[in-house]
N, C-alpha and C positions, 0 to 999 in steps of 0.2 A: 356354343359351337366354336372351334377352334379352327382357325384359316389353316389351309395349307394348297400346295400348286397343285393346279388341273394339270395335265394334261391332254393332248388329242388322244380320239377312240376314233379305230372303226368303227362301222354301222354294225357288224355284228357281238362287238366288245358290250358297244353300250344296247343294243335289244339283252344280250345276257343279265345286265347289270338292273334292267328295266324290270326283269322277270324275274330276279334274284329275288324281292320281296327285303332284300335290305335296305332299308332306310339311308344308311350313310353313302352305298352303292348307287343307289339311284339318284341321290345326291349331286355326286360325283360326274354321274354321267349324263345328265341332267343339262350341268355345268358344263362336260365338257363339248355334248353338244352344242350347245348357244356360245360357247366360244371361239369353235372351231371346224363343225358343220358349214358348209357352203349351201347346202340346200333348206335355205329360211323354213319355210314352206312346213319342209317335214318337220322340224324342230319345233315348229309352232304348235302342231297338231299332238306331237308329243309330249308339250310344257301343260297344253289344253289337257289332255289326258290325265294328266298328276294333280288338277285341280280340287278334285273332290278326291286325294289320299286320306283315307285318317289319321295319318301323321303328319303333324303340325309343319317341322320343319321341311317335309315333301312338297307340299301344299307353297310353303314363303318359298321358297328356293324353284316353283314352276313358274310363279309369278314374277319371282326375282328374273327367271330367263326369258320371260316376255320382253319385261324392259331391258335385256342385253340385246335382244332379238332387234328393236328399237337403235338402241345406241348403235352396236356392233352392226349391223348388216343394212339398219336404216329401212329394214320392211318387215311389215306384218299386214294381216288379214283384219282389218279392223270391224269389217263388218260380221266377223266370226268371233276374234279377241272382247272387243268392249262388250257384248249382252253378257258373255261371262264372264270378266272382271270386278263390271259393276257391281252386279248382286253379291259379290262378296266380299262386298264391304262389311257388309253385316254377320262378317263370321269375327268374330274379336279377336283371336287367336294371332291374323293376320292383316287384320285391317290398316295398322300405318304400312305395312310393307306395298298394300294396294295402291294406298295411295301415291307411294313413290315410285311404284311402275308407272301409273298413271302419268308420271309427271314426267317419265321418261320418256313416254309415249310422246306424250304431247309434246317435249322442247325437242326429239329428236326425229319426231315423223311432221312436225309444223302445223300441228292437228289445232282449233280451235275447242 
């Protein structure tokens, strides 16, 4: 994957972008959500949603915006977030990415 800049979407740019069914698109907005969304909440539930994508990088990059969600806003739903986090550890595809949200979680929500 090759970096390049987000930036901010409407809420109707990135529902397009959601339903576009392109990988690199949802991507994108994904990201740009969790960077630039005020409303946590909804972004959470939308990174939740891409969890089970069959494409890999869809999949690292919802989790990756968990732990933005963490860092950047300092809130998430933990009692919704971790039951589905945890269990997928055990997808290998993306498991160290798991565990670096995890640890975003914890150093930046002060979670034990």
């Amino acid at each position: 994957m090759k970096y390049h800049e987000i930036f901010p979407m409407d809420r109707a740019d990135l529902e397009r972008l959601f339903e576009s069914g392109d990988e690199t698109a949802i991507i994108d907005a994904l990201l740009s959500a969790a960077y630039y969304d005020s409303d946590w909440r909804w972004v959470q539930t939308t990174c939740l949603r891409f969890l089970d994508h069959p494409a890999k990088w869809v999949r690292w990059n919802a989790v990756t915006c968990l732990g933005h969600l963490a860092r950047i806003h300092k809130e998430l739903d933990l009692q919704i977030v971790l039951p589905k986090l945890l269990p997928m550890k055990a997808d290998s595809d993306i498991a160290p990415n798991i565990e670096d949200s995890l640890e975003d979680i914890k150093w930046y929500l002060r979670v034990q």
